[in-house]
N, C-alpha and C positions, 0 to 999 in steps of 0.2 A: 643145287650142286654148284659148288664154284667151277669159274667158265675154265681157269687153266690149271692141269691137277697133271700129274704126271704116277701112270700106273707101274708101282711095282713088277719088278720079272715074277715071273712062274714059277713057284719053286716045289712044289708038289709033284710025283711023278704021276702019268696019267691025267694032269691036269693042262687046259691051255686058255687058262684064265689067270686074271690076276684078280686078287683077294683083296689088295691095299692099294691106294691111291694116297700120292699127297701133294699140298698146292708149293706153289713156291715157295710161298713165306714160311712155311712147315719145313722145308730142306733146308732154308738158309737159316732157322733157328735151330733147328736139328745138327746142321754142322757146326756150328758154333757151341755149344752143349755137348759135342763128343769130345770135340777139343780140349775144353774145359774138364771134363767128368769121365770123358773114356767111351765104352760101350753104353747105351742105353735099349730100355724092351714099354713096349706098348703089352697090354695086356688085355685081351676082348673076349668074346666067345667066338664061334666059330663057325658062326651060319649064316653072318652077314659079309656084306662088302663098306671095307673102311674108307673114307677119306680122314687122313690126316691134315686140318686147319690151323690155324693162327689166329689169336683176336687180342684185343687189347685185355689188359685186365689181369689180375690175380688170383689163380687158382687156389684154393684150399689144400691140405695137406702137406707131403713133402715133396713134392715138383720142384725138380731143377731145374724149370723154368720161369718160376716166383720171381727170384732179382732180376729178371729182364724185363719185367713188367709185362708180360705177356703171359697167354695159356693157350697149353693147345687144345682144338675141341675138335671131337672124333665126331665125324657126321657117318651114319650105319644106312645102308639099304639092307635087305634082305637079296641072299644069293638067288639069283635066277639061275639054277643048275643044270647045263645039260643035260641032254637026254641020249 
């Protein structure tokens, strides 16, 4: 798990966890890719907990983040769910 990751709000009601996490280098590609492109959406299932990452390299597909010579890569745990 990267050491500095900053967790998304709460946004579910009934819930007081957060689902998503992302590192820094994920926010400051992410802000620059809204800028550029507007809104963007990550798309997962929904029983894990996300970290949003950065790494060097070239994604595959249509990622608007190809010409930055970077990819993001989603690291999953599985929810540890309250009881």
């Amino acid at each position: 798990m990267p050491a500095s990751r900053l967790d998304a709000a709460v946004t579910l009601p009934g819930e007081d966890f957060s689902r998503v996490a992302l590192t820094e280098a994920s926010v400051d590609l992410l802000r620059r890719l809204w800028r550029q492109h507007g809104q963007l959406m990550f798309h997962q299932w929904s029983h894990t907990h996300l970290t949003v990452d950065v790494v060097q390299g070239r994604g595959s597909g249509f990622s608007v983040e190809a010409p930055e010579g970077k990819r993001f890569l989603i690291r999953s745990a599985p929810m540890d769910w309250p009881v």
